[in-house]
py3Dmol code that shows the C-alpha trace and the ligand (Angstrom):
import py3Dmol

protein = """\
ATOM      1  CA  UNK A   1      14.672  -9.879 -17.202  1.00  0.00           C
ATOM      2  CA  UNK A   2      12.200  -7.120 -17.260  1.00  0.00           C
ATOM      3  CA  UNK A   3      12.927  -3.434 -17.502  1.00  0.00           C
ATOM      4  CA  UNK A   4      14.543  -1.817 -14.043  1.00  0.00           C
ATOM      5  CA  UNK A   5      11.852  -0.026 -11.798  1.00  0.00           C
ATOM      6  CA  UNK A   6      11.554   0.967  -8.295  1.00  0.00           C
ATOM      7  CA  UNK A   7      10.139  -1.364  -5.684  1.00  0.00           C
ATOM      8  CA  UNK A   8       8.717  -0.646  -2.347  1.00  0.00           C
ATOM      9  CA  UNK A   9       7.811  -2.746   0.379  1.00  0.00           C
ATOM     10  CA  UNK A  10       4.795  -2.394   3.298  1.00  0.00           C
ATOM     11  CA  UNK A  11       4.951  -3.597   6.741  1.00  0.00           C
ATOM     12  CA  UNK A  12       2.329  -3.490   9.258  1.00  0.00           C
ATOM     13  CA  UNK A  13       3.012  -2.680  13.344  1.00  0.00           C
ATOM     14  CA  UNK A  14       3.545  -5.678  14.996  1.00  0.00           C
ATOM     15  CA  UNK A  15       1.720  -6.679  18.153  1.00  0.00           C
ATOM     16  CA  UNK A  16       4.644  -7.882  20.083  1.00  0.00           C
ATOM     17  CA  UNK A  17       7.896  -7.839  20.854  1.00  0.00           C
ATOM     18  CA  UNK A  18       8.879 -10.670  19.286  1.00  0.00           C
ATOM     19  CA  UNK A  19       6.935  -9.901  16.405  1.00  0.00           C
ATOM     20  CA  UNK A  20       9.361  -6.631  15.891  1.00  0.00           C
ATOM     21  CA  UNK A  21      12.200  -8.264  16.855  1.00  0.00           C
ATOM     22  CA  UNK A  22      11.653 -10.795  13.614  1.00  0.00           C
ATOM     23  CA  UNK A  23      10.503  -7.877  11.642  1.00  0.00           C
ATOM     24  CA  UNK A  24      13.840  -6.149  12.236  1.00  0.00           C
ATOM     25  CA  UNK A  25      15.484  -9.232  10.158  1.00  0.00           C
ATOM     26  CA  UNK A  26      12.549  -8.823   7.818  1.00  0.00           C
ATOM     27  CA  UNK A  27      13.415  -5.385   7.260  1.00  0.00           C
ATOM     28  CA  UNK A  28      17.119  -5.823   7.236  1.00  0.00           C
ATOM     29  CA  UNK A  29      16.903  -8.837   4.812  1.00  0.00           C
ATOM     30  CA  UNK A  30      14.096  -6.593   2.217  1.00  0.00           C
ATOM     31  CA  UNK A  31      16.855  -3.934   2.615  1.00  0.00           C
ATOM     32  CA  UNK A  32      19.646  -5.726   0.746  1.00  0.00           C
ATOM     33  CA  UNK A  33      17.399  -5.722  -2.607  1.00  0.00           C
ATOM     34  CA  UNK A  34      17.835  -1.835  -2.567  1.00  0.00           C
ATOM     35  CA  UNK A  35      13.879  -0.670  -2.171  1.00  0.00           C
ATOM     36  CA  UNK A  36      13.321   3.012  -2.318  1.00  0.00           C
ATOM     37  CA  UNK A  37      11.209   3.177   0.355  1.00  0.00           C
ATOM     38  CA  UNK A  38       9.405   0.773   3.234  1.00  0.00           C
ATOM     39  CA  UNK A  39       6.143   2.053   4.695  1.00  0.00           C
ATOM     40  CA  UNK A  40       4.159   0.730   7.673  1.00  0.00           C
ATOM     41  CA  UNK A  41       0.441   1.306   8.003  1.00  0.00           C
ATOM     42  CA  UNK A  42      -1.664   2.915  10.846  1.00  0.00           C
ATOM     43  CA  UNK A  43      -5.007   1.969  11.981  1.00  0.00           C
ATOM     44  CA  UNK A  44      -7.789   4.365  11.567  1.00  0.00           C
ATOM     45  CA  UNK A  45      -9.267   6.020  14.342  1.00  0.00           C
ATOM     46  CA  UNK A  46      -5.265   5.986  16.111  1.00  0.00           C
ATOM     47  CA  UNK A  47      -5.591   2.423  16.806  1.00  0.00           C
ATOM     48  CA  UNK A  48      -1.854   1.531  16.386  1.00  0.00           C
ATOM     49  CA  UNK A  49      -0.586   5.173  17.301  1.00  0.00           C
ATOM     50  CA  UNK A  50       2.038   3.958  19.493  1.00  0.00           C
ATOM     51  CA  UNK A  51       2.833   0.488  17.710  1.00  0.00           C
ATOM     52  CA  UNK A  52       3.254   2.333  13.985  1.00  0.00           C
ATOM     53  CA  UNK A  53       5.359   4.762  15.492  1.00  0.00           C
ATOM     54  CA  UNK A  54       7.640   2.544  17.356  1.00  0.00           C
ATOM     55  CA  UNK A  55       8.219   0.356  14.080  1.00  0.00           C
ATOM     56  CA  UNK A  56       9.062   3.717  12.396  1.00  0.00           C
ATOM     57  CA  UNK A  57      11.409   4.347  15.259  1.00  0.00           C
ATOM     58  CA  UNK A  58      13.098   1.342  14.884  1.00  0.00           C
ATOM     59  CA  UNK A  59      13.803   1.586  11.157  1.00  0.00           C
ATOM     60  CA  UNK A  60      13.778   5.205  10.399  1.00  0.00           C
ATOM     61  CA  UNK A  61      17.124   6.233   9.508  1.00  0.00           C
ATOM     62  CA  UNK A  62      19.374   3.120   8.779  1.00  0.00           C
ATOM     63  CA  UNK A  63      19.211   3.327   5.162  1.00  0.00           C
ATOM     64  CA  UNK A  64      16.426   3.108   3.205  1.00  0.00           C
ATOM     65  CA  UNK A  65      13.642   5.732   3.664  1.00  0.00           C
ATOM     66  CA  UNK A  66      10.406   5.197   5.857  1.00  0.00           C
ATOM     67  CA  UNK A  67       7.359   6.338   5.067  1.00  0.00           C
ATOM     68  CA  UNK A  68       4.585   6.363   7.880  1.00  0.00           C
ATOM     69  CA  UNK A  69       0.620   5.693   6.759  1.00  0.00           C
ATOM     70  CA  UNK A  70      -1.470   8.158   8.228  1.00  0.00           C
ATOM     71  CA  UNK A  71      -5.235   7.646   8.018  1.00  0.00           C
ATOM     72  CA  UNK A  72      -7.851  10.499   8.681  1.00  0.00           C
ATOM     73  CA  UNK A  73     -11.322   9.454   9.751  1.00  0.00           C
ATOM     74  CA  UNK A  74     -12.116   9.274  12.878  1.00  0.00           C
ATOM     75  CA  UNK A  75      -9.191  11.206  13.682  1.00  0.00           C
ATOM     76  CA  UNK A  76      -8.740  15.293  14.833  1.00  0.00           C
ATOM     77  CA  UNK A  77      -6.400  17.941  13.228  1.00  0.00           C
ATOM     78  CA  UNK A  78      -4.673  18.776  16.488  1.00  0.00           C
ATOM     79  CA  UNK A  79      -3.239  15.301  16.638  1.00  0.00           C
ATOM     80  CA  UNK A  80      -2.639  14.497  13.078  1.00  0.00           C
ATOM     81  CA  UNK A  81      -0.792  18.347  12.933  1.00  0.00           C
ATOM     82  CA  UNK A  82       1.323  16.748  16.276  1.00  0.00           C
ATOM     83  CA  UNK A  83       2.075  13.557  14.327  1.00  0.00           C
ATOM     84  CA  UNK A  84       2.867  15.473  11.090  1.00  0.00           C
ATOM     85  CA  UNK A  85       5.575  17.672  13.435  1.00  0.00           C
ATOM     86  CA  UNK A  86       6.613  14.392  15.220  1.00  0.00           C
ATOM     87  CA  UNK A  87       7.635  13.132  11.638  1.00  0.00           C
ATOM     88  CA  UNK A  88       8.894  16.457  10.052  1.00  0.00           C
ATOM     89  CA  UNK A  89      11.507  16.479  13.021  1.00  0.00           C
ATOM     90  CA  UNK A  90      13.032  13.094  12.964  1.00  0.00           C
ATOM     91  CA  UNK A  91      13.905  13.907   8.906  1.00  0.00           C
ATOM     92  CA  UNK A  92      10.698  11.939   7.722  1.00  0.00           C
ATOM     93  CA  UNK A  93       9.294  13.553   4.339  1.00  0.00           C
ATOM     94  CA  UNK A  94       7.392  10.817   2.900  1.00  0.00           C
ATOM     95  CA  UNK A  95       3.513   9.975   3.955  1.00  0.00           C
ATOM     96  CA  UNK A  96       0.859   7.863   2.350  1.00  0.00           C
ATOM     97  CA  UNK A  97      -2.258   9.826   3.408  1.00  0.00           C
ATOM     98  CA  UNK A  98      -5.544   7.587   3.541  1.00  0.00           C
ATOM     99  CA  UNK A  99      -9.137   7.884   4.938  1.00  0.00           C
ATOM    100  CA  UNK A 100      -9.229   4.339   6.552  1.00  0.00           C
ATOM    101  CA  UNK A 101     -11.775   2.570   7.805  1.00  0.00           C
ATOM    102  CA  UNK A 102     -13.692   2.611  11.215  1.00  0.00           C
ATOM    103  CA  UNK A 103     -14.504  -0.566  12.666  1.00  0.00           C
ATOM    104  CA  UNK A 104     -18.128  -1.374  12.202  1.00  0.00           C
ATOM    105  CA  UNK A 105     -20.432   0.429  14.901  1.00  0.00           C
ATOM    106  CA  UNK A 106     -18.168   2.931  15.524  1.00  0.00           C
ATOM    107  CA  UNK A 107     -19.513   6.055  14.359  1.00  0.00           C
ATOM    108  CA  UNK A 108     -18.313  10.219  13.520  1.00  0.00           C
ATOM    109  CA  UNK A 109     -16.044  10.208  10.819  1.00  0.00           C
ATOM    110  CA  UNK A 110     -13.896  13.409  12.366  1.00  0.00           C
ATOM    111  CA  UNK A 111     -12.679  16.553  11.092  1.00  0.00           C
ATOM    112  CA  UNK A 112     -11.029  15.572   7.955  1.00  0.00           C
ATOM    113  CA  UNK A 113     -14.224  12.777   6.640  1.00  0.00           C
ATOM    114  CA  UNK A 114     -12.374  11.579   3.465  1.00  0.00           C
ATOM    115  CA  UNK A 115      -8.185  11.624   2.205  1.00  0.00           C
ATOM    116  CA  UNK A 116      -8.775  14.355   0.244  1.00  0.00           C
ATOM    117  CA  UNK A 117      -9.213  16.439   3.211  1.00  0.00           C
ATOM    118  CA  UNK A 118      -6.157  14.753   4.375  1.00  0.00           C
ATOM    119  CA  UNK A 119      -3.671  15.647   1.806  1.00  0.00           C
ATOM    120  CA  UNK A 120      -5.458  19.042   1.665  1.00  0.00           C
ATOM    121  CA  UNK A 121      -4.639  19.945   5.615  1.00  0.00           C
ATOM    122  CA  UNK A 122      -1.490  17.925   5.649  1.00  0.00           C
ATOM    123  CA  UNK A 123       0.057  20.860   2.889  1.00  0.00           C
ATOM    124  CA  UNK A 124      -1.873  23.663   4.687  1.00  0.00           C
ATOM    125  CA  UNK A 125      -0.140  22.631   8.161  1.00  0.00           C
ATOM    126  CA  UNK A 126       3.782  21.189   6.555  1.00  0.00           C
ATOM    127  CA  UNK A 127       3.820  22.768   3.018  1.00  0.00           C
ATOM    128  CA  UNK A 128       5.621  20.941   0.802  1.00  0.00           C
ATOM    129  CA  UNK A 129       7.583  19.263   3.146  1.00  0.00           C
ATOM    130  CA  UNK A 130       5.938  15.730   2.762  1.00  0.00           C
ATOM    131  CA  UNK A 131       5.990  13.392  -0.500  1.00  0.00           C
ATOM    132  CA  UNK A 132       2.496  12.506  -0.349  1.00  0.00           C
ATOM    133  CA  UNK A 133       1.192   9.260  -1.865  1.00  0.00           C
ATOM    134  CA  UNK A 134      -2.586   8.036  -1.635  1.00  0.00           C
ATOM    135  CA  UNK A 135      -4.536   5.169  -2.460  1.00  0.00           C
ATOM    136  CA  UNK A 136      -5.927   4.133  -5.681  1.00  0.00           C
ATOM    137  CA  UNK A 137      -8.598   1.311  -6.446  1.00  0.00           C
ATOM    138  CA  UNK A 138      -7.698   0.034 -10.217  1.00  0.00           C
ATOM    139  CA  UNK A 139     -11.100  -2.517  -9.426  1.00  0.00           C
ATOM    140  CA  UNK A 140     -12.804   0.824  -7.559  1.00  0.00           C
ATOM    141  CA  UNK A 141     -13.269   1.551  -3.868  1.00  0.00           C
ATOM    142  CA  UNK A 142     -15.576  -0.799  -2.283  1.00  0.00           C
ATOM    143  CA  UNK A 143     -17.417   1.785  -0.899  1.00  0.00           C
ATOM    144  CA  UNK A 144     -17.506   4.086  -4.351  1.00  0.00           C
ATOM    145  CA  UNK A 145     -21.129   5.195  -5.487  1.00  0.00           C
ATOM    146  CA  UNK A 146     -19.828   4.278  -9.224  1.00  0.00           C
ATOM    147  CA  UNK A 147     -16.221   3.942 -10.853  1.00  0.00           C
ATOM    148  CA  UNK A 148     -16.725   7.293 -12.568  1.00  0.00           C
ATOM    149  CA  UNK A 149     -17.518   8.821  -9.037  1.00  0.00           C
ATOM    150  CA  UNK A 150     -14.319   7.090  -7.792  1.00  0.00           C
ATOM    151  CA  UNK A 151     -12.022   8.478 -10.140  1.00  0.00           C
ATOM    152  CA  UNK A 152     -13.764  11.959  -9.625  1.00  0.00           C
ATOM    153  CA  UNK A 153     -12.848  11.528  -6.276  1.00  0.00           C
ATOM    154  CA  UNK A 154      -9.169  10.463  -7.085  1.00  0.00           C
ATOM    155  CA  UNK A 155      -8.974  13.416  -9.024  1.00  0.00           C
ATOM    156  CA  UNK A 156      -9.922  15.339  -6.587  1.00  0.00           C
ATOM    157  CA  UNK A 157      -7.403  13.973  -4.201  1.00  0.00           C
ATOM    158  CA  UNK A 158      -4.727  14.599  -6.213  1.00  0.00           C
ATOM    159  CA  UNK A 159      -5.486  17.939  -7.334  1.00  0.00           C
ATOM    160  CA  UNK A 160      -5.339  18.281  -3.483  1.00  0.00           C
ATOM    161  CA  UNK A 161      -1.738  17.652  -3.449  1.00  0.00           C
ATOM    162  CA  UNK A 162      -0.743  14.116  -3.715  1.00  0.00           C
ATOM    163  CA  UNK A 163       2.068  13.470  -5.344  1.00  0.00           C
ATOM    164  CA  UNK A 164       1.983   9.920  -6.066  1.00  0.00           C
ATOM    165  CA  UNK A 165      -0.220   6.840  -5.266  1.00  0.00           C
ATOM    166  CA  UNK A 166       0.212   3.259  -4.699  1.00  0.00           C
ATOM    167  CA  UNK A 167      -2.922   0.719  -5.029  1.00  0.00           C
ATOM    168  CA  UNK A 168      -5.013  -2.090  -3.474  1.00  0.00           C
ATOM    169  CA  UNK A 169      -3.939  -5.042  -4.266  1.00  0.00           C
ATOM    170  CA  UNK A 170      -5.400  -6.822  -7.561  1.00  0.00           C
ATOM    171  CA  UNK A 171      -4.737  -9.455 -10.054  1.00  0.00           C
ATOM    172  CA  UNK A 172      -6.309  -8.079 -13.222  1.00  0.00           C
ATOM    173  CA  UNK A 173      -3.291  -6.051 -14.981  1.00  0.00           C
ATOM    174  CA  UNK A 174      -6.217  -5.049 -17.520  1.00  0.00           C
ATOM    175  CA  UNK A 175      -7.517  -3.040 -14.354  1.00  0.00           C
ATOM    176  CA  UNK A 176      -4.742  -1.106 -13.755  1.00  0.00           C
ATOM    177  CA  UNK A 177      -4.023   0.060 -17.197  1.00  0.00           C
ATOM    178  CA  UNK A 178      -7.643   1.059 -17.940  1.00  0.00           C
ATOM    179  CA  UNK A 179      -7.618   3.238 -14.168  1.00  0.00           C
ATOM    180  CA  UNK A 180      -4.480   4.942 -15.675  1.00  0.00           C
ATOM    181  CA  UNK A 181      -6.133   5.695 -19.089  1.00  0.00           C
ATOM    182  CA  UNK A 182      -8.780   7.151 -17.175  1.00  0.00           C
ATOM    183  CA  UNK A 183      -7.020   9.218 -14.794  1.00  0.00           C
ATOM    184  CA  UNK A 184      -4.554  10.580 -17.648  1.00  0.00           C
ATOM    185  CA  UNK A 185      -7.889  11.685 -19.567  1.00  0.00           C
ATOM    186  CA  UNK A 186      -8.796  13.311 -16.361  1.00  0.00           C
ATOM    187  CA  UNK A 187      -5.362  15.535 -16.628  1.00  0.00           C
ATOM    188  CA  UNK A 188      -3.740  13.368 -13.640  1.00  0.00           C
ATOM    189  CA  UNK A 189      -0.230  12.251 -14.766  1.00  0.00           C
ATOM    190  CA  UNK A 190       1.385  11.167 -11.087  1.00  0.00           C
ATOM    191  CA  UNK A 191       3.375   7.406 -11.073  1.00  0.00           C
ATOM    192  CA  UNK A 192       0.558   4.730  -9.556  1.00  0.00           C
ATOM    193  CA  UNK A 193       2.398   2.076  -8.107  1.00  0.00           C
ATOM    194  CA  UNK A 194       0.319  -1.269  -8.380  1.00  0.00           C
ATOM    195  CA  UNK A 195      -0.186  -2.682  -5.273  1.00  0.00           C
ATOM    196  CA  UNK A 196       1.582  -6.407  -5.210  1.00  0.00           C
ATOM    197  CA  UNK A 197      -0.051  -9.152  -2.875  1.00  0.00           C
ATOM    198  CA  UNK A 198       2.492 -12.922  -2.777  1.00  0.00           C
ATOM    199  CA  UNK A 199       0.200 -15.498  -2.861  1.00  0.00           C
ATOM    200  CA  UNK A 200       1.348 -17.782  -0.059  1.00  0.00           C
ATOM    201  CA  UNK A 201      -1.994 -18.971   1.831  1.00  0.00           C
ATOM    202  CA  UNK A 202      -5.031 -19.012   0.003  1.00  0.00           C
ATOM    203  CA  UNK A 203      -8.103 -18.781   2.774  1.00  0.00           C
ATOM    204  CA  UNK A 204      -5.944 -15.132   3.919  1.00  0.00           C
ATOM    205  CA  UNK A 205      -5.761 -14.091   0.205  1.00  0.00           C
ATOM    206  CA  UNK A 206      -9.707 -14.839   0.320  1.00  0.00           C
ATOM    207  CA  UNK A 207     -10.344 -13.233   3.338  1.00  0.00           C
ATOM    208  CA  UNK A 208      -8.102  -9.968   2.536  1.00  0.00           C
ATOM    209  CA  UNK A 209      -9.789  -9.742  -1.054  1.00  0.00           C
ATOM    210  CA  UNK A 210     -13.154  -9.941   0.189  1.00  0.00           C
ATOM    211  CA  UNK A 211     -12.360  -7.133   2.984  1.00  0.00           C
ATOM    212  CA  UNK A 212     -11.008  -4.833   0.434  1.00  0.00           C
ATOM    213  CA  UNK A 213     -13.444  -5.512  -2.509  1.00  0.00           C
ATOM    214  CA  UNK A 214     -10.426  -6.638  -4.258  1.00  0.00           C
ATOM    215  CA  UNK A 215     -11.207  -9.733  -7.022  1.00  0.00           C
ATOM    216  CA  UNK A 216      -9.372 -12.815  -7.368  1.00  0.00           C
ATOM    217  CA  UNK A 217     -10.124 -14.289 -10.842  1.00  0.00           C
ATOM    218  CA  UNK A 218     -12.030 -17.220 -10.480  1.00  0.00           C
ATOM    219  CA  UNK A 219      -9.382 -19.648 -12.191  1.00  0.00           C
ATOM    220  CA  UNK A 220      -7.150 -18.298  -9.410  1.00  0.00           C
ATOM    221  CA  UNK A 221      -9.450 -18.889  -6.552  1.00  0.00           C
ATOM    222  CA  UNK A 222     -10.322 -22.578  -8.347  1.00  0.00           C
ATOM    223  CA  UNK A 223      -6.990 -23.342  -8.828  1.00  0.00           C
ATOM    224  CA  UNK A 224      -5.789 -22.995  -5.381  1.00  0.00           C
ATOM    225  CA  UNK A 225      -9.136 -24.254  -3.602  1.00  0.00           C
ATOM    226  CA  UNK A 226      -7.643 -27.920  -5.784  1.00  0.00           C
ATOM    227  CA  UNK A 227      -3.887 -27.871  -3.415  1.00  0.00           C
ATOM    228  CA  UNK A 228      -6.007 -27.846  -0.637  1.00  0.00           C
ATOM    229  CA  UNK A 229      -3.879 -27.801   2.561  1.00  0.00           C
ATOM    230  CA  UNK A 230      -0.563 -28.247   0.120  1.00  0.00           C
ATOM    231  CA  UNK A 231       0.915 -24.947   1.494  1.00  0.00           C
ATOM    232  CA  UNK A 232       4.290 -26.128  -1.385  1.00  0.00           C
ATOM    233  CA  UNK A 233       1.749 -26.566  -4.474  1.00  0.00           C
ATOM    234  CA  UNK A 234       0.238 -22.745  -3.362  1.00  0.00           C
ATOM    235  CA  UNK A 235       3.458 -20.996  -3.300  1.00  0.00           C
ATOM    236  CA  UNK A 236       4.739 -22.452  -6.116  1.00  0.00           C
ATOM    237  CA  UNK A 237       1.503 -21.629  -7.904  1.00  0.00           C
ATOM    238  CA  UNK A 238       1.022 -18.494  -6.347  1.00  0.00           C
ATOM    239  CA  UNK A 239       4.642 -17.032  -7.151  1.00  0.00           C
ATOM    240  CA  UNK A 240       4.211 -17.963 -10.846  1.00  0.00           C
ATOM    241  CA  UNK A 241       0.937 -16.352 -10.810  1.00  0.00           C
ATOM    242  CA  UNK A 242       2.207 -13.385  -9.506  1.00  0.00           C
ATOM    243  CA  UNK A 243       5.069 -13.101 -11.059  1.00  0.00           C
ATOM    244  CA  UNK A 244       3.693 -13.207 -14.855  1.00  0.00           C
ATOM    245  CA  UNK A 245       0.984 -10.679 -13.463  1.00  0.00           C
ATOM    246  CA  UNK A 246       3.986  -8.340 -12.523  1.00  0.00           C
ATOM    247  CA  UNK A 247       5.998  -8.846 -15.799  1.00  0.00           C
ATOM    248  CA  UNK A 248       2.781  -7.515 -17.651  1.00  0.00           C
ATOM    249  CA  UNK A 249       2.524  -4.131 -15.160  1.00  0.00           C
ATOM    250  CA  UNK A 250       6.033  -3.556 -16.144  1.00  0.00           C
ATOM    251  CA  UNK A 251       6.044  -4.202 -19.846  1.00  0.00           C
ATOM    252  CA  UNK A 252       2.492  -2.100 -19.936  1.00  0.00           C
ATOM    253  CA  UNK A 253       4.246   0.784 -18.315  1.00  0.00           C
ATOM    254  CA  UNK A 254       3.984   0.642 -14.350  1.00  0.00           C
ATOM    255  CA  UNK A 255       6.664   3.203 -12.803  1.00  0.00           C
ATOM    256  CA  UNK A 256       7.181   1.485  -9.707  1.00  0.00           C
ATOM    257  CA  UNK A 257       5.881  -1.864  -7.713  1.00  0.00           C
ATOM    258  CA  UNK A 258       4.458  -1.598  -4.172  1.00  0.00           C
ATOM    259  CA  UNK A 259       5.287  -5.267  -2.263  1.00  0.00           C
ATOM    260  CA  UNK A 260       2.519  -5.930   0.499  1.00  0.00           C
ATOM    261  CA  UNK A 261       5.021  -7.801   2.003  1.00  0.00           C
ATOM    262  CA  UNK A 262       2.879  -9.111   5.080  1.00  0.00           C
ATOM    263  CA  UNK A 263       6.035  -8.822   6.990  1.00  0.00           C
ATOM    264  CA  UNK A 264       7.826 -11.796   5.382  1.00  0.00           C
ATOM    265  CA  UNK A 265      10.831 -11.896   3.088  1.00  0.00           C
ATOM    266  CA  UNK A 266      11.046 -14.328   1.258  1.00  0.00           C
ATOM    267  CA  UNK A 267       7.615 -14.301  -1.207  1.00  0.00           C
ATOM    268  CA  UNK A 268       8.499 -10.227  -1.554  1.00  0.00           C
ATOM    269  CA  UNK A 269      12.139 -11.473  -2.098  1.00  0.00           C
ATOM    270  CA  UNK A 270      11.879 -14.592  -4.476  1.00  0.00           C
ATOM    271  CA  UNK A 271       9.707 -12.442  -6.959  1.00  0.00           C
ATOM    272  CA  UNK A 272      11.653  -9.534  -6.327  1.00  0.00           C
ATOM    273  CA  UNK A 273      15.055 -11.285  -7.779  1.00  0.00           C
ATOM    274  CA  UNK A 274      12.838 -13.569 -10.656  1.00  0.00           C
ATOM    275  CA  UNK A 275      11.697  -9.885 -11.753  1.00  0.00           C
ATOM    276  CA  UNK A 276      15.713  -8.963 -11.658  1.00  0.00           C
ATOM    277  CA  UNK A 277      14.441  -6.214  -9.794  1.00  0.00           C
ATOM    278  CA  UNK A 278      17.069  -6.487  -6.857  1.00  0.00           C
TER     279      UNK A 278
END
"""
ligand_1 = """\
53
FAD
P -10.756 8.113 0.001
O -9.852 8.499 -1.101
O -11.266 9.183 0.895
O -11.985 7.343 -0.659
C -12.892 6.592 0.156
C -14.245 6.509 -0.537
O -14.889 7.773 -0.472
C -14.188 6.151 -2.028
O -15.300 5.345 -2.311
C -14.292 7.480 -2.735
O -14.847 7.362 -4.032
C -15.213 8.250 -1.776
N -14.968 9.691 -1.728
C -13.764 10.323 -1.713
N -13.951 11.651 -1.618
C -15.279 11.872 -1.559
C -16.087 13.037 -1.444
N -15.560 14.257 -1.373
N -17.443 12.884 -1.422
C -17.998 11.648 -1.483
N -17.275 10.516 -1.597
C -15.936 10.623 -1.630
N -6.248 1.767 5.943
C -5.831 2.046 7.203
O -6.662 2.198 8.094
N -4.507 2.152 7.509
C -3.548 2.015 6.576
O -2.364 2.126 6.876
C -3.937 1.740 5.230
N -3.032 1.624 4.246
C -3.455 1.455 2.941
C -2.501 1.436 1.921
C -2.899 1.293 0.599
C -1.847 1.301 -0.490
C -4.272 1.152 0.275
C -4.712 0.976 -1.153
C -5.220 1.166 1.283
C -4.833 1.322 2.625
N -5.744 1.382 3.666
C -5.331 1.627 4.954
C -7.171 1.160 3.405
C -7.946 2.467 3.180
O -7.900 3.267 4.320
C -9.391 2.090 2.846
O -9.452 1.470 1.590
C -10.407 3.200 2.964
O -11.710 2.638 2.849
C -10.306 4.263 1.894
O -9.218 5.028 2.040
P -8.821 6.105 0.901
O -7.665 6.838 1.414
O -8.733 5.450 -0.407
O -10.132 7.028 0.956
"""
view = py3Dmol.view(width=600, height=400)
view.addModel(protein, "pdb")
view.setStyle({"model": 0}, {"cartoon": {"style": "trace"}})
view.addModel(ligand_1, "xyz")
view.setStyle({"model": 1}, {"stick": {}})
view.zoomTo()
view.show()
């Protein structure tokens, strides 16, 4: 069994409403393995406004803390101050601040251009109301000029006022401990949660890996092109993957695991109760 750590889990807004309907079970079946907090993500620009605040609605306060993504660019102070009141007032006081990305084309990045200016304006407008946790790129931002500039930046961001992050999702635990070495000889001490991704379907995990610049190691991607349309073979492969991956983060010192739980339960569950982390 490994050593005891926190877990959280991440939902996105659903489309429909039979997509939140089954996310309610989702969320009540994720519940029962005691996370400390779920979070649901936001799409840049305001995109799912209405649809991540309705999922907040429907699981904010029966039990386990929410914590709504809020993404900057794009966006304008006077509504991210409104959502950041909206929030404050129904007892939320955990945010994960991000920049986020505008769809291709679209162009003006707003008032706030990265999530540095974020965190800064969301303690200038609420204090120290919110916990604030931000992203971090063990494999660097996609979009970074260099991986020194990218921890610069992370610096930056949390001499801004985060107070924790939580990162992309990766499969190189090397990665992760080398980012932390780097941001601890920067003077930046905050818990980073790795970000963990099931492996259940392995053209999404491609697809989701090459939007985020994250890397699947090329015995990974080889082993799972071999299953083919064996969906059994993937999972099985994919959990034991996974789960050795997390067993490393833990023994190597990672505070806390961050589930992308792609609204299902039971990849985020079975590793979950292997890692006797229930
Ligand atoms: P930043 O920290 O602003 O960094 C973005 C880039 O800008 C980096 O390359 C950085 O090095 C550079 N940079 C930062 N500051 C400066 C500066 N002052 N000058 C020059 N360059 C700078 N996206 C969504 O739209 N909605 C979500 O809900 C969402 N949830 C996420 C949750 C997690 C855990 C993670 C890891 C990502 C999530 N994303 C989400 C994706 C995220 O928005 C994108 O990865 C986005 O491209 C960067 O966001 P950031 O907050 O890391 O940006």
């Amino acid at each position: 069994m490994s050593k005891q750590i926190p877990i959280s889990f991440e939902f996105f807004p659903t489309k429909t409403d039979a997509g939140a309907e089954k996310l309610k079970t989702v969320h009540q079946e994720l519940q029962l393995l005691n996370p400390e907090f779920f979070s649901v993500t936001y799409g840049a620009g305001g995109s799912t406004r209405e649809r991540t605040l309705s999922t907040i609605n429907d699981f904010n306060g029966k039990g386990t803390p929410v914590a709504p993504h809020l993404s900057c660019i794009g966006d304008d102070k006077a509504r991210i101050a409104e959502l950041l009141d909206l929030y404050k007032s129904q007892g939320i006081d955990r945010i994960v601040a991000l920049r986020g990305d505008l769809p291709s084309g679209q162009v003006g990045l707003g008032e706030l251009p990265y999530a540095q200016d974020l965190v800064r304006f969301i303690r200038e407008h609420s204090g120290d109301h919110f916990h604030i946790e931000v992203a971090a790129y063990p494999e660097m931002h996609p979009q970074a000029e260099s991986f020194d500039k990218d921890i610069q930046h992370f610096v930056e961001k949390v001499n801004a006022g985060a107070n924790a992050a939580l990162t992309q999702f990766f499969f190189n635990p090397d990665a992760y401990f080398y980012f932390v070495e780097r941001i601890q000889q920067a003077g930046v001490n905050i818990p980073v949660a790795p970000g963990i991704m099931p492996i259940t379907n392995a053209s999404n995990l491609i697809r989701f890996a090459d939007s985020t610049g994250a890397e699947i190691p090329r015995w990974i991607r080889k082993q799972l092109a071999t299953y083919g349309d064996d969906t059994a073979s993937i999972k099985a492969f994919g959990h034991e993957v996974v789960l050795k991956f997390c067993e490393r983060l833990i023994a190597g010192g990672a505070p806390s695991l961050h589930f992308y739980t792609m609204n299902n339960t039971e990849p985020t569950r079975q590793l979950v109760t292997d890692l006797g982390l229930a």
